[in-house]
C-alpha positions as a printed Julia matrix, in Angstrom:
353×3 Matrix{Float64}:
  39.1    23.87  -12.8
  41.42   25.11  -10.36
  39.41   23.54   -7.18
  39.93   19.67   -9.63
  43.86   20.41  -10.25
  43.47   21.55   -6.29
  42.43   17.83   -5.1
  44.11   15.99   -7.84
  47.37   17.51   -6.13
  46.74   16.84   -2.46
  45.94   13.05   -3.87
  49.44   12.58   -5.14
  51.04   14.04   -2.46
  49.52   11.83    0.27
  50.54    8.5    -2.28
  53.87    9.52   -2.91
  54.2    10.0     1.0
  52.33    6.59    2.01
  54.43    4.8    -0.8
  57.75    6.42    0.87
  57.16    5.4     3.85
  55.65    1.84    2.78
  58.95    1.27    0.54
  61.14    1.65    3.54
  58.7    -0.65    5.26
  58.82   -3.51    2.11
  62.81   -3.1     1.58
  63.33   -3.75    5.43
  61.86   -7.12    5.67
  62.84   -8.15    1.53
  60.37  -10.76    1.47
  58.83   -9.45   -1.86
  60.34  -10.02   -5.68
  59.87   -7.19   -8.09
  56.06   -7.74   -8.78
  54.56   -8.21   -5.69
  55.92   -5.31   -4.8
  54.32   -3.12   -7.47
  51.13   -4.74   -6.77
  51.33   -4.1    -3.47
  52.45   -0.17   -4.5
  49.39    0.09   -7.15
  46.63   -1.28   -4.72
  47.81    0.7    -1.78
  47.62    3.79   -4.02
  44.45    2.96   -5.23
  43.16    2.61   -2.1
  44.23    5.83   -0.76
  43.24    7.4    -3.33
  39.63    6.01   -3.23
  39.67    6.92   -0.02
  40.75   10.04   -0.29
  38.02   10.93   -2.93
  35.31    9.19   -1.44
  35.4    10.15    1.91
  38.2    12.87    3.13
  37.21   15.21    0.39
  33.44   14.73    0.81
  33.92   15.92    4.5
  35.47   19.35    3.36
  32.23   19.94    1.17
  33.6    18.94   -2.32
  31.5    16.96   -4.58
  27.91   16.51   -4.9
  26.4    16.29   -1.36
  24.5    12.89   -0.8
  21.86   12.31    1.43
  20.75    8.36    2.48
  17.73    9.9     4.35
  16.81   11.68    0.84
  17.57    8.96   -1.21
  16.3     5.67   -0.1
  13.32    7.2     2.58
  12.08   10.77    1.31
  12.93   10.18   -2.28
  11.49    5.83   -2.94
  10.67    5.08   -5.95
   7.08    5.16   -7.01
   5.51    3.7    -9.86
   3.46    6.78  -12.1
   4.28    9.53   -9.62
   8.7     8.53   -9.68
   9.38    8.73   -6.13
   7.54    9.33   -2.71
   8.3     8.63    0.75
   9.62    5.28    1.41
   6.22    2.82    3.72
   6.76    2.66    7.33
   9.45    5.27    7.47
   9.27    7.56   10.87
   5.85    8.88   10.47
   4.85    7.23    6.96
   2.26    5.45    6.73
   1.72    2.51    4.26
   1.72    4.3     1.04
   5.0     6.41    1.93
   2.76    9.61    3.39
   3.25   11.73    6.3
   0.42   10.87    8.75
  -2.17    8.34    9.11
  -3.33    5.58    6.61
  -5.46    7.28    4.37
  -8.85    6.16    4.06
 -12.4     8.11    3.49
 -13.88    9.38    6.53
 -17.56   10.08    7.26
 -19.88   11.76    4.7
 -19.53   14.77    7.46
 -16.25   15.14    7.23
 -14.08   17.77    4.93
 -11.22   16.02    3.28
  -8.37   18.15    1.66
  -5.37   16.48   -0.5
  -2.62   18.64    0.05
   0.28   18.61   -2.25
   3.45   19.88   -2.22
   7.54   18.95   -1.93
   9.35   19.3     0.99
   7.77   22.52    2.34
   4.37   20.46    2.55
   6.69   17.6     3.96
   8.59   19.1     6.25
   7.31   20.4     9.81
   6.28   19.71   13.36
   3.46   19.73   12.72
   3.44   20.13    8.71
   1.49   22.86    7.03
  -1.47   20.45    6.24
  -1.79   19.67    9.6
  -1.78   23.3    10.87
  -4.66   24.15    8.17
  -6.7    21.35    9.66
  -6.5    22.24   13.13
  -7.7    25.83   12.26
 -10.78   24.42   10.39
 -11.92   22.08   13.44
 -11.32   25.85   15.8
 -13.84   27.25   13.49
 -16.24   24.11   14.28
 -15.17   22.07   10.9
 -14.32   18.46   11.13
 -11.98   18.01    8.53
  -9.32   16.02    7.77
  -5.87   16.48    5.59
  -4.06   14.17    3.56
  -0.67   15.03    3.05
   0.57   13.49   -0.45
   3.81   16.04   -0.04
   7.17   14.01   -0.85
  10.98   15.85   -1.03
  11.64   17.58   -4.45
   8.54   16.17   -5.93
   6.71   18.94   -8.47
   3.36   19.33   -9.58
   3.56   17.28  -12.77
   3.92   14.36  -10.55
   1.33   15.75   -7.94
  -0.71   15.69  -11.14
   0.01   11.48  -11.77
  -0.1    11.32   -7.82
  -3.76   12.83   -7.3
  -5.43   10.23  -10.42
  -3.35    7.62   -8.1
  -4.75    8.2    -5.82
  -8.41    8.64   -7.16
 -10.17    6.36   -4.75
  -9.81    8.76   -2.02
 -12.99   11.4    -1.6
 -11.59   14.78   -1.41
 -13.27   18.29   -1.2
 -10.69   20.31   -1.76
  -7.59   19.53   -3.85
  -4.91   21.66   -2.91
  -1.37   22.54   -4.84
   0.94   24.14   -2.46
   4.27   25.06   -4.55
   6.27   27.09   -7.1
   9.92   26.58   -6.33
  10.14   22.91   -7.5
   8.19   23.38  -10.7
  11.02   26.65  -11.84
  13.95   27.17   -9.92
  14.79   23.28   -8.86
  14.52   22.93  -12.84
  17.34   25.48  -13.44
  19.18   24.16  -10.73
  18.95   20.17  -11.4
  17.61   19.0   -14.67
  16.52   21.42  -16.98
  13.78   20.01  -18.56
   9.97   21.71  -18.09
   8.21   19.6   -15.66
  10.52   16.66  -15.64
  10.97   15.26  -12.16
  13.88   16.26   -9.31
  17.5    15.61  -11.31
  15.69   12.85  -14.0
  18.13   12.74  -16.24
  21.18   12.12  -13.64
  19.08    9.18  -12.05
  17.83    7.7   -14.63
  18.86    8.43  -18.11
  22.43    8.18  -16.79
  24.64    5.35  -16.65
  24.78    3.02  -13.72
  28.97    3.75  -13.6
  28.6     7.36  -14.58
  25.7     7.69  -11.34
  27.79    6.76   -9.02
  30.79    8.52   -9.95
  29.66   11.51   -9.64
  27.24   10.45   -6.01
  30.73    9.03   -4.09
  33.8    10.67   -6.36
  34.67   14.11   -5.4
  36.71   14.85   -7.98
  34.78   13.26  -10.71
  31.73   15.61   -9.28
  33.84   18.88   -9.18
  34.94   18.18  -13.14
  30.94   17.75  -13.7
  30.42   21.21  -11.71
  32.97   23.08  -13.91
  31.75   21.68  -17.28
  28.88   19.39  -16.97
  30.39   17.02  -19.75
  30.86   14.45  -17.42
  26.63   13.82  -17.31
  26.36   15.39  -20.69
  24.35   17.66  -18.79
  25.61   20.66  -21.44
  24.22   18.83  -24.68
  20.61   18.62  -22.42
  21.09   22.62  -21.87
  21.8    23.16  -25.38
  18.96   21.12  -26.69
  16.33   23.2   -24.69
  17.87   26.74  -25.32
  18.45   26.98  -21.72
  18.15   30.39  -19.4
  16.59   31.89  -22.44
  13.6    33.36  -22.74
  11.87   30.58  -24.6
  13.18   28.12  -21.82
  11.92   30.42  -19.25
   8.32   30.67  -21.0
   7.9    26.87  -21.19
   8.38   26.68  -17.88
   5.53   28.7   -17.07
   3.78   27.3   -19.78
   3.95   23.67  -18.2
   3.37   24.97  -14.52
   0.23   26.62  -15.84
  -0.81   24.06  -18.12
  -0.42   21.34  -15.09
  -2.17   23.17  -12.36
  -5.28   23.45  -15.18
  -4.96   19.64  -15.76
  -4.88   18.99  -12.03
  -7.99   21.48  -11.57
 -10.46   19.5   -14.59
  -9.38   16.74  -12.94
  -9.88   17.72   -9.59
 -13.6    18.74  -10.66
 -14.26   16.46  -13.22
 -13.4    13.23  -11.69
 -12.64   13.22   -7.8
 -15.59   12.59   -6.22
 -16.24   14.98   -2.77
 -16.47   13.62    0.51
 -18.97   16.13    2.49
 -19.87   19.09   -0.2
 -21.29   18.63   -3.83
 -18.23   19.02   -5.64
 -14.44   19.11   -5.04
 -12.84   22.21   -5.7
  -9.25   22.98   -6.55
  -6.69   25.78   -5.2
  -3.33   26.19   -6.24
  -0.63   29.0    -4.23
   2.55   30.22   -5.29
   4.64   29.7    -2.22
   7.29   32.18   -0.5
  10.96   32.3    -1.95
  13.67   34.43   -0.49
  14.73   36.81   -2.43
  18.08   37.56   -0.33
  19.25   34.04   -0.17
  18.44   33.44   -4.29
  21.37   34.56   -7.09
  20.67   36.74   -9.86
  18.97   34.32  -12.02
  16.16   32.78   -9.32
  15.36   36.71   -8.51
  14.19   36.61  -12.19
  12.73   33.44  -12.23
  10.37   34.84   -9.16
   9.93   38.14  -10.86
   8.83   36.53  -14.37
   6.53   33.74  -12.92
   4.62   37.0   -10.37
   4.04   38.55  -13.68
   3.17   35.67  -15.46
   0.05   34.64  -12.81
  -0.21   38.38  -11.95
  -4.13   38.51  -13.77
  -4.92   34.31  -13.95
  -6.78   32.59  -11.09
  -5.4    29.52  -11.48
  -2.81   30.32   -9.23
  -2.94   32.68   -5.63
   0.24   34.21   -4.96
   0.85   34.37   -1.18
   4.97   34.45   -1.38
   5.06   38.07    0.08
   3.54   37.43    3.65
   6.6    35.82    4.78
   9.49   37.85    5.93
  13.0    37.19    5.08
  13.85   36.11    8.66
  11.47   33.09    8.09
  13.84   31.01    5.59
  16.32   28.59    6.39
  17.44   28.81    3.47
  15.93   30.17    0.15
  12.34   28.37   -0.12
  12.14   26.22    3.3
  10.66   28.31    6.21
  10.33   27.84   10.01
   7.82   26.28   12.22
   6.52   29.95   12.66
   6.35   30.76    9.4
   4.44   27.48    8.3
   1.57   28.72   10.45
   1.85   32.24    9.32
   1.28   29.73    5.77
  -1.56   28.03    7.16
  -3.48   31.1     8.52
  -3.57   32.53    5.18
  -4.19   29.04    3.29
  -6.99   28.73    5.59
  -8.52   31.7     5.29
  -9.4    30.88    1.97
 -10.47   27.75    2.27
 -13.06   29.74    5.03
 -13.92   32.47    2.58
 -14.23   30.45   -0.81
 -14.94   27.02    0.04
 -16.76   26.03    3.05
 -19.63   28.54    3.01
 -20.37   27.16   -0.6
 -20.08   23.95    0.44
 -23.39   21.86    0.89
């Protein structure tokens, strides 16, 4: 609380000395009576202040950060899936994808739907690409669709992929792990409930923005959460115990098998006989996670450690890859893409007529 009394303070300080100096300004030209002068005192304040809260304090890091890339182009809304990219943004194409317009190629071509959230987004070229461009070196025409959106998880890859249904794919791919745990610890705590739900859209309208613009209103929400209510949500699910933690997996486990009868069930292939499904666990730093992500990354290894729903390949990156604790460098995403491809070589394609 001390960082809230901290900005209340400077507030007040810079009103009392723009109202000092403003006073001096209103009593040398006396063309004001009693009340237009307070008026003029009270709207300059609030002013100030607003300004002060809004913007000055934002630009020394307090507050929730706010992103209008993130929000209105890498984070649209969607209907069934939430949110996606935003149409005809940079490289989008009409459905709010990275890449081309998606459509079904030849009967001799290999089509992959690659999902992830912004480690299948991000990248120059992005990991989907980098798989296909291996595939056509070992003489494969293939193509990748990249349904990847910022923050999204798999439980709305899951609405995403029957979406997007009319699409032939052979392989349906899951590339994640951080967004279906850890981004639910961090933002709303709910198993498999999309990036921050309950702030977005379960929220008030007046309450929302408060704590996107306000500063202060955000730092009181960091120390207590009772500004969102986001304790009573905690307390309802018994969060960071280890029910809450089990759940978690539960869903993530229980999605990627809903995504995999659907993938082989009901997507029809493009070039093979059937469309298989793969699903990998995705490097996390430990070094740049706190105490409570190490265990979430610990607990979840153990959890897939014997069920082949899931490949873990989050140990072939070293800790000089990350940016920051789950997003990874150009290098790294090939590093990715070698070893994503290498299954796809191994498991898929030479069973695939």
């Amino acid at each position: 609380m001390k960082n809230i009394y901290l900005l209340i303070g400077i507030s007040i300080t810079f009103i009392c000395i723009f109202n000092y100096y403003l006073h001096h300004l209103i009593k040398r030209f006396q063309i004001f009576n009693k009340l237009k002068t307070f008026s003029i005192y009270f709207l300059s304040s609030l002013i100030l202040f607003i300004f002060l809260d809004f913007y000055v304090f934002k630009i020394f890091g307090h507050g929730f950060p706010s992103s209008v890339s993130e929000e209105k182009f890498e984070r649209s809304p969607s209907p069934y899936d939430m949110f996606s990219g935003k149409a005809y943004y940079n490289d989008h194409n009409s459905d709010g994808f990275r890449g081309e317009e998606f459509k079904n190629s030849k009967s001799d071509v290999f089509q992959i739907a690659f999902f992830g959230g912004s480690t299948g987004y991000n990248g120059d070229p992005p990991i989907d690409k980098l798989i296909e461009n291996i595939l056509r070196k070992n003489n494969i025409k293939a193509r990748s669709f990249n349904f990847s959106s910022v923050s999204s998880n798999h439980n709305q890859h899951l609405y995403r992929l029957l979406k997007y249904s009319d699409l032939k794919f052979d392989l349906v791919l899951f590339y994640g792990g951080f967004n279906e745990t850890i981004q639910t610890y961090l933002y709303d705590p709910r198993p498999g409930y999309p990036f921050n739900y309950w702030i977005r859209n379960e929220l008030s309208k007046i309450k929302y923005l408060l704590l996107k613009y306000s500063s202060i209103y955000a730092e009181y929400e960091k120390q207590t959460g009772k500004a969102s209510n986001m304790s009573e949500v905690k307390k309802n699910v018994n969060f960071l115990s280890d029910q809450w933690l089990n759940e978690l997996l539960q869903n993530y486990e229980s999605t990627l098998n809903k995504a995999k009868l659907l993938s082989k069930n009901f997507i029809k292939s493009n070039k093979c006989s059937s469309t298989q499904f793969f699903a990998f666990y995705q490097p996390i730093s430990i070094n740049k996670s706190d105490n409570y992500s190490k265990k979430i990354i610990k607990t979840t290894k153990d959890y897939f450690q014997n069920k082949i729903i899931l490949k873990d390949i989050s140990s072939i990156i070293s800790e000089d890859g990350f940016v920051d604790s789950v997003h990874i460098n150009q290098v790294s995403k090939s590093i990715i893409a070698e070893k994503i491809s290498y299954h796809i070589l191994s498991e898929v394609i030479n069973n695939c007529n």
